[in-house]
Structure formats: structure tokens, C-alpha cells
C-alpha positions in Angstrom: 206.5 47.3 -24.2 210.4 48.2 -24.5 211.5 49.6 -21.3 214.3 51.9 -21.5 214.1 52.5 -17.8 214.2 49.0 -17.0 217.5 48.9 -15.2 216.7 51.9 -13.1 213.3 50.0 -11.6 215.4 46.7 -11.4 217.7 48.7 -9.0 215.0 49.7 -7.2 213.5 46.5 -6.7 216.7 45.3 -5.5 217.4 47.8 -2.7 214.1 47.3 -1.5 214.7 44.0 -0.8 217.7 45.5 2.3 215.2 48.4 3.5 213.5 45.6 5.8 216.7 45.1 7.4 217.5 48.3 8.7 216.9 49.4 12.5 214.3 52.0 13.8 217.1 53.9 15.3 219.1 53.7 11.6 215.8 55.0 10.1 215.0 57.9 12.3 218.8 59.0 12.1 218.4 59.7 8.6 215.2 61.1 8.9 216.4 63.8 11.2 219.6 64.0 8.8 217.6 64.8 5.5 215.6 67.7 8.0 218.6 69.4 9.2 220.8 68.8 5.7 217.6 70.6 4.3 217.3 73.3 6.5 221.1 73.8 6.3 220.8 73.8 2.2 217.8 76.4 1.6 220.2 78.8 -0.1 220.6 75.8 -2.5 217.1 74.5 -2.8 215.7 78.1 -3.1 218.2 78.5 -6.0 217.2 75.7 -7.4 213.0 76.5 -7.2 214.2 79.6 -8.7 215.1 78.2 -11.9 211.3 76.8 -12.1 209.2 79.5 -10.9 211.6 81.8 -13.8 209.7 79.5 -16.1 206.2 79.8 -14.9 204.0 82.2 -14.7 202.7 84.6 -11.7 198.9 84.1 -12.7 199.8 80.3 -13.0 197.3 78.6 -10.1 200.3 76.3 -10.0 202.8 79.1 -9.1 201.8 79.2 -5.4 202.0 74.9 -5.4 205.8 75.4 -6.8 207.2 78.0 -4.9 209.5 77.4 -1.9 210.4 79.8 0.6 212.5 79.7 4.3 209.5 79.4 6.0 207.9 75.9 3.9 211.8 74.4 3.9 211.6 74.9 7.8 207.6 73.4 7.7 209.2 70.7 5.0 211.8 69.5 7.9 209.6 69.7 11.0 207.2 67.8 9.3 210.1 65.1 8.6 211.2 65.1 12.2 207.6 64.7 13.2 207.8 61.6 11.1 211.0 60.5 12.7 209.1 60.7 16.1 206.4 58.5 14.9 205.8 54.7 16.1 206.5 52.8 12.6 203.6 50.3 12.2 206.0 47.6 10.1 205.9 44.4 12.0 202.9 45.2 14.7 200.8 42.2 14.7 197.5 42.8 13.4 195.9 39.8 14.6 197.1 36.7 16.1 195.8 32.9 16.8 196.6 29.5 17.6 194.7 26.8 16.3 193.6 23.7 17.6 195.9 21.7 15.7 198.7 24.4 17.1 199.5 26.4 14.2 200.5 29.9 15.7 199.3 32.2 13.1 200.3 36.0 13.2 198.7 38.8 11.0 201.7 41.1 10.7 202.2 44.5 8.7 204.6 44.7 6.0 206.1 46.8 3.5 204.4 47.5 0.9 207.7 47.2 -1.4 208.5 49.7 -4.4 205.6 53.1 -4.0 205.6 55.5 -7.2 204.3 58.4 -7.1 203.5 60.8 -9.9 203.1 64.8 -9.3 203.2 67.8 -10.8 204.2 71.3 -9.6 204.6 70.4 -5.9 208.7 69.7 -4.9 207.3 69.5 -1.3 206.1 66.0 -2.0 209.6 64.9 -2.9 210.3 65.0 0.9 207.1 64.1 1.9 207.0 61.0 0.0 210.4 59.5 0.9 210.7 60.0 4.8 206.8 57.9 4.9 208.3 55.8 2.5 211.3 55.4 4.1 210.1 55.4 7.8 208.3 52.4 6.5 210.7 50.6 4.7 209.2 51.2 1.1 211.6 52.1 -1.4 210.1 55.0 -3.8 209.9 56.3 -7.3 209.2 59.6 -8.0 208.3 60.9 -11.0 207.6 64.6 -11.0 206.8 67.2 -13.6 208.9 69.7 -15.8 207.5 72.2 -13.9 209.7 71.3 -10.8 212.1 69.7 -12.5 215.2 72.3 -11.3 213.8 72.0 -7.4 213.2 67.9 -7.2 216.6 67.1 -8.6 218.1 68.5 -5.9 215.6 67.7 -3.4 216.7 63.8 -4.3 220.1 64.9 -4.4 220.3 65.7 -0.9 218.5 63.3 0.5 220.7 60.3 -1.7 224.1 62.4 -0.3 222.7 61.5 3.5 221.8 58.0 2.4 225.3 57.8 1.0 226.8 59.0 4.3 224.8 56.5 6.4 225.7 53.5 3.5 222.3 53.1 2.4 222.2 51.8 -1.1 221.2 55.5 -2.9 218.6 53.4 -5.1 215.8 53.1 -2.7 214.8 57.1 -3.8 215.0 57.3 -7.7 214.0 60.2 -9.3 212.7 59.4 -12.8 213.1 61.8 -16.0 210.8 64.8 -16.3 209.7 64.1 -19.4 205.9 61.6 -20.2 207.4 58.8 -21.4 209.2 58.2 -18.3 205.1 58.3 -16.7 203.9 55.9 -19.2 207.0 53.0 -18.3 206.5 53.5 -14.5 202.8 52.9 -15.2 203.7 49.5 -17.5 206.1 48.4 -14.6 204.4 45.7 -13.2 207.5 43.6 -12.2 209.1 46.1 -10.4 206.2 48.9 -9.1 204.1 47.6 -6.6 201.6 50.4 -6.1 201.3 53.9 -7.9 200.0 57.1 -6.3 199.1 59.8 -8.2 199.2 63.4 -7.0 197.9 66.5 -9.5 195.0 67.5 -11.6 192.0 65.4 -12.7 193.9 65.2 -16.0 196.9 63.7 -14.6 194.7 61.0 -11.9 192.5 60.4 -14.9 195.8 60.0 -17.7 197.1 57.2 -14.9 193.7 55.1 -13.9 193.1 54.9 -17.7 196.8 53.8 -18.4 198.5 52.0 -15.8 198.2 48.4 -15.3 200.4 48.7 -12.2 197.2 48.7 -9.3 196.3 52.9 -8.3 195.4 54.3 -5.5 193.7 57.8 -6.5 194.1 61.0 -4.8 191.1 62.8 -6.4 190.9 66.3 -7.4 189.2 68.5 -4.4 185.5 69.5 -5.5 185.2 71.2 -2.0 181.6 72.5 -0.7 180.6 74.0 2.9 177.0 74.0 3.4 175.9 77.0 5.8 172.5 75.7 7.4 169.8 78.0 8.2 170.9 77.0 11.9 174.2 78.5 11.1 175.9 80.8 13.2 177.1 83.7 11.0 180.7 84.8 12.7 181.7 80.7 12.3 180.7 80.9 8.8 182.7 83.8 7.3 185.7 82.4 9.3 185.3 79.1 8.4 184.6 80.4 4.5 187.2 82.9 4.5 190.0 80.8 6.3 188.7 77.4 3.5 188.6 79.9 0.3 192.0 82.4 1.0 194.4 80.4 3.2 196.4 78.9 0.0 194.0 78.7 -2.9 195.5 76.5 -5.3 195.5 73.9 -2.8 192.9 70.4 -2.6 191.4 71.2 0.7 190.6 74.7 -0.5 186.6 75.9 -0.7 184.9 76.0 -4.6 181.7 76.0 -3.8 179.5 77.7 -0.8 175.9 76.5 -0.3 173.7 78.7 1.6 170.1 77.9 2.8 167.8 80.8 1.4 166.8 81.7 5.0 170.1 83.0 5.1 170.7 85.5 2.4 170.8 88.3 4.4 173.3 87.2 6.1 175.3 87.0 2.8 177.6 90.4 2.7 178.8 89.4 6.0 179.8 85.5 5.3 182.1 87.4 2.1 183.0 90.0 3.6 186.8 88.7 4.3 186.3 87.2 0.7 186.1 90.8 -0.8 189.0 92.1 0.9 191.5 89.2 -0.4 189.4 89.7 -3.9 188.0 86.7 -4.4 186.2 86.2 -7.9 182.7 85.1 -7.0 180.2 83.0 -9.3 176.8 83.5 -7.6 173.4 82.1 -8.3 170.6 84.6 -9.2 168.9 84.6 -5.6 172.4 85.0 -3.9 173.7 87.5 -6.9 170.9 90.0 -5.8 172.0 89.6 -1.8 175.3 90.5 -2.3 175.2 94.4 -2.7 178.1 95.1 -0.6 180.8 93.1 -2.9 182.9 94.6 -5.3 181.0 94.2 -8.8 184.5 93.6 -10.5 184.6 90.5 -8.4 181.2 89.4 -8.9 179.6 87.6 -11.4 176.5 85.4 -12.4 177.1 81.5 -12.1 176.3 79.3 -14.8 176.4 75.5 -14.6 180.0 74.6 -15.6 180.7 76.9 -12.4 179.4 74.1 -10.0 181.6 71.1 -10.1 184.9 72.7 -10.9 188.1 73.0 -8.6 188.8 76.3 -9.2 192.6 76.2 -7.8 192.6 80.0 -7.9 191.3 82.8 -5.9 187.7 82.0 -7.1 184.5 80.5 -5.6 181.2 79.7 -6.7 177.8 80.5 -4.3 174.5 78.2 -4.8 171.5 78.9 -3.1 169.6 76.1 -1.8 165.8 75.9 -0.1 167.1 72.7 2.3 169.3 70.3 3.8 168.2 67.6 1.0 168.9 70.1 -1.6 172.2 70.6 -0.3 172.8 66.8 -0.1 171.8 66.5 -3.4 174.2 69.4 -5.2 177.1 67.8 -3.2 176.2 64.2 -4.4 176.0 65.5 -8.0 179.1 67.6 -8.1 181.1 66.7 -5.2 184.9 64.8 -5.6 184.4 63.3 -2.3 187.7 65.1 -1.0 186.7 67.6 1.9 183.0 68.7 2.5 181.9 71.0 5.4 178.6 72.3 7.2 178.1 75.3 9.5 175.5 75.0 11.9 174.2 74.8 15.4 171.5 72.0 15.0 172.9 69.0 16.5 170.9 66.7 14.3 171.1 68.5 11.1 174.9 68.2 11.7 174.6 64.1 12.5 172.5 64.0 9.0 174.7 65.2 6.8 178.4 63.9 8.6 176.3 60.6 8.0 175.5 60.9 4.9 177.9 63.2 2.9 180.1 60.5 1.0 183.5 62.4 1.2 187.1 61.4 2.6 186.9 64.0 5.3 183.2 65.4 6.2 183.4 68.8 9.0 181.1 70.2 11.4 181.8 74.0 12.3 185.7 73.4 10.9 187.2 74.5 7.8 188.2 71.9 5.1 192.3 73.3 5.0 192.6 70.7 7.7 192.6 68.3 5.5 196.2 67.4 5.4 198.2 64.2 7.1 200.6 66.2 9.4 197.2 68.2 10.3 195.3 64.8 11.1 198.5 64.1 13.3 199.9 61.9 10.7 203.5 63.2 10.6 203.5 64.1 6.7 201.2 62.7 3.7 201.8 60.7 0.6 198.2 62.4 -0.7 194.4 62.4 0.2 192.7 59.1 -1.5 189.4 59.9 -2.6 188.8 56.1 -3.2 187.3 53.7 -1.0 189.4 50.4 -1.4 192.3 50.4 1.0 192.9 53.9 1.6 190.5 57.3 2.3 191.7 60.3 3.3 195.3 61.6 4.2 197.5 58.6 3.5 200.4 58.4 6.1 202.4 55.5 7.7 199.4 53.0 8.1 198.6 53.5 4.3 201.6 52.4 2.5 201.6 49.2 4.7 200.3 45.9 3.6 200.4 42.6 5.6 201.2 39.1 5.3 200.4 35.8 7.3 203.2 34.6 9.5 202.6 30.5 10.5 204.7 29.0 12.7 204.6 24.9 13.2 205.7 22.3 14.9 205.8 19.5 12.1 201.8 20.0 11.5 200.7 18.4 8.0 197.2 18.8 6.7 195.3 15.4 5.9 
């Protein structure tokens, strides 16, 4: 294919190339520039967000994913500084040997080279995804939707005016065009992309594994279940519910589904109770429809099967009744996204059963699933939550967006 954006990856190629020479102490200066220059420029960032929340809707489950605020900008910069603080893994030795014929041969992590990364309504992950890319030494192109289109450009423009002041080459961030066609190149750019990440609906992770020929490493829609065991202790579970389903809804790591064992039903109006006071729109199953007496009936409503397997991204959960453990198992292996899944209970082996064998990136006993998140999981920041099992699971930090390469040193060996 023609690529109209050719020159812009071949310049990013290129500065990627100098990003291995730069110091740890060059790296976290700018790192703790780009936090305080952000800090120092809400005024003009919130302006900016501004121009994209005007064009979206309230009701939008993306609206909450877009907007900015004092409070995320300050959360956006500490979480940059806590990146700055971190040990970089680029150039630890993995492994290392000498062989009999005494070739020294080091194991040694790398760079992974040029990281793209494709979002939607999230100008957060502007930041996030250049200080790990950076703090690594991994040049980065973003490409992030119209709806954000206002706040990224000058999220990139900041961060390339403190690059510019520390006489970095500005390329190794390049923000690409809002529009699709600028997806579909950075998906055909196999010379100059050497990974791409996508971050956003099933749509958008399914658009990119069917399209790219550049390799993929997904970060899977959130299908998100907690299981509440007929062991479980009731004040845990409407925390753990309430704090999964209501912290920020429109989020991965948020709750869609609750399974409750049918010796538990009674217990139901209390596990919801926080849920009907933030008015949480409930799907329930027949048996669990009939338990829950003490919800508001504008909020309540029967389930039907398209209601299982959906992330909801909204203030809106399905319930499930289930008669066991294996029938709990068995609705998360069907309909789970193998993002976050959660049990509440006090049964020490019921809980080693199903961490064991619940096939999910992140699997919780007696926690909620909003954990889920890379500066949570003491990972500084993250590039997005892999839901795939080759090379990555989970929050993807520093270690993540590393590769490694064989390092052999001789002495004038040659092999007969």
C-alpha cells in the first residue's frame, strides 16, 4: 500500500535509533519535567479537553473516560514521577554464561524499538504511554481518536516543548492524525512499527487483530465477574461489589456481572444496597429478580442472555444465580474476557479452586477488581491490561515493552 505517512514513521524510526544513548539521569529529568510542565499547564489542557467533551455527549459511557479534571492532571503527573523513580529494566542481564570454549554470553534486555498504540476517548494514555515508553527508551506512536483529538494535541505538544528544551529529537513522540486512515497505515507499517498496542472497545482490538500485519499485543475488553460463594461474608461482598460496579464505571476493571450461590439470596438486598443508592441499572435472573424486593423497580429489570457476556461500561450490572462453585466456573469460562475476575469467600479451599483455575489476567480473593491497574500493581503507570497470553498478561508496565537480545563476547573463537 501507498503510505502517505511514510516520512512521519521514517522519522520515528530514526530517532529511535539515539533514545539508547541517553543517560538514566537525562531520562528521569524529563520525566519529572513533563509532570510539573503538566501540572503547571492544567488551565491549558482543561481548555483544551473542553473542546472534546463540548462534542460528546453526557450519557456517552465514554464521557467519564474523556474528561479531565485538576485532580486526574495532578494523578496524571504523580503517576509520571512514580515512573521517574522506577529502576529502568534496559540493559539488566537476564541470564548470563560462559562456555567451555569461552564464549561469554549475556542475555540482556532491550528496547523494544518504535511501540504504537491506538486509543480512543482516553487523553490520559497520551502521558501514560510516553513516560513507559520513554523511561525505557522506546520511541512511540500514538494514534488516538477524534473524540480526544482537542486534549491529545496538546498533551504531545507539551511533552515535545520539554523534549525540545532538553535537545531531544521531538520525533520519538508522534502523534498521528485523528482520522482512520491514519490507523490503517500504522497497522501496514511493518518497516517502521515494531509492536502495536491497542487500547478501546472490542470493536477497535477486534478492527486491529483482523487488520494489522504489524505483530499485536491485545488489551481485551473487561468482561468482569465476582463470584460471592455460599462461604461469603456479606459486609466484604457489598463493599467489594459496590466499590468494583460504582467507583468509575466506564472503566475495564469495572464489575458487569455478579454471581451469587443460591444459598445466598437472602442476603441479596444487602450485597445492592450501595448499588441502589448510586442507581445502578440491574439485569437479574429470575431466582435473584424475586430476592431483590428492597431495589428500586425503575432500576431493576429481568436478564436475558445477551445481558451475560457484555461490558456494560455504564452504571449497569447484570446478577446470575448459580447452584455451585463449578457452575460459577463454568458461566465465567463461557462469558468471561479474561481481564479481572473476583470471588468473595471465607473457604480457604474454595478460594485456592477457583484462583487456580479461573483463566483471567488478574484473578482476586476478597478484593475488588478496580485494582486492576499498573500504577495500582506498583508499576508506576500502564501502557494497558493484555488479555493475551504470549509475552504479556496483565498491566503492562516497564518489563512489558522490553525485549532482549544475546550479547557474545570472544576471544578469536571460530566454530569447526
Amino acid at each position: 500500500m501507498e503510505f502517505k505517512l511514510k516520512e512521519t514513521f521514517e522519522n520515528t524510526r530514526h530517532a529511535s535509533r539515539a533514545l539508547i544513548e541517553l543517560s538514566a539521569l537525562e531520562i528521569n529529568k524529563v520525566l519529572l519535567e513533563i509532570a510539573d510542565k503538566a501540572i503547571a499547564n492544567t488551565e491549558f489542557i482543561l481548555a483544551a479537553n473542553q473542546k472534546d467533551l463540548d462534542r460528546m455527549d453526557h450519557n456517552d459511557p465514554k464521557y467519564d473516560r474523556l474528561l479531565l479534571n485538576a485532580e486526574r492532571i495532578t494523578g496524571i503527573a504523580n503517576d509520571i514521577k512514580n515512573v521517574a523513580q522506577l529502576e529502568s529494566p534496559v540493559g539488566k542481564i537476564i541470564d548470563h554464561k560462559i562456555l567451555d570454549n569461552g564464549l561469554d554470553i549475556s542475555k540482556v534486555r532491550v528496547p523494544i524499538g518504535v511501540i504504537g498504540v491506538i486509543y480512543e476517548a482516553r487523553p490520559n494514555v497520551s502521558f501514560d504511554v510516553f513516560s513507559l515508553c520513554f523511561k525505557t527508551q522506546n520511541a512511540c506512536i500514538l494514534k488516538g481518536g477524534s473524540d480526544a483529538e482537542f486534549s491529545n494535541i496538546a498533551i504531545v505538544n507539551l511533552i515535545k516543548e520539554v523534549l525540545q528544551n532538553n535537545n531531544i529529537n521531538t520525533d520519538i513522540v508522534t502523534l498521528l492524525p485523528a482520522d482512520r486512515s491514519a490507523t490503517t497505515e500504522m497497522l501496514n507499517a511493518v518497516e517502521y512499527v515494531d509492536i502495536i498496542i491497542p487500547r478501546g472497545s472490542q470493536g477497535l482490538i477486534n478492527f486491529v487483530r483482523e487488520h494489522a500485519k504489524v505483530p499485536v499485543i491485545e488489551t481485551g475488553a473487561g468482561i468482569v465477574h465476582v463470584y460471592f460463594d455460599k462461604d461469603g461474608d456479606v459486609k466484604k461482598g457489598a463493599a467489594i461489589v459496590a466499590n468494583a460496579k460504582t467507583r468509575r464505571v466506564s472503566v475495564c476493571n469495572a464489575l458487569d456481572c455478579l454471581l451469587i450461590h443460591e444459598s445466598q439470596l437472602q442476603h441479596l438486598n444487602s450485597l445492592s444496597s450501595e448499588l441502589a443508592s448510586k442507581g445502578t441499572t440491574i439485569y437479574a435472573d429470575t431466582q435473584s429478580l424475586s430476592h431483590l424486593d428492597n431495589y428500586p423497580k425503575d432500576l431493576l429489570n429481568q436478564a436475558e442472555e445477551t445481558h451475560y457476556g457484555t461490558e456494560f461500561l455504564a452504571n449497569t450490572m447484570s446478577i446470575k444465580t448459580v447452584s455451585s462453585m463449578e457452575e460459577a466456573l463454568n458461566h465465567i469460562a463461557k462469558y468471561s474476557s479474561k481481564h479481572s475476575e473476583a470471588i468473595v469467600s471465607e473457604n480457604a479451599e474454595t478460594i485456592a479452586k477457583y484462583l487456580n483455575v479461573v483463566d483471567a489476567a488478574a484473578v482476586y480473593a476478597n478484593a475488588s477488581t478496580a485494582y486492576t491497574d499498573g500504577a495500582q500493581f506498583g508499576l508506576g503507570a500502564e501502557i494497558g491490561i493484555s488479555t493475551q497470553k504470549l509475552h504479556a498478561r496483565g498491566p503492562m508496565a516497564l518489563d512489558e515493552i522490553t525485549s532482549y537480545k544475546w550479547v557474545i563476547k570472544g576471544d578469536g573463537q571460530t566454530r569447526s
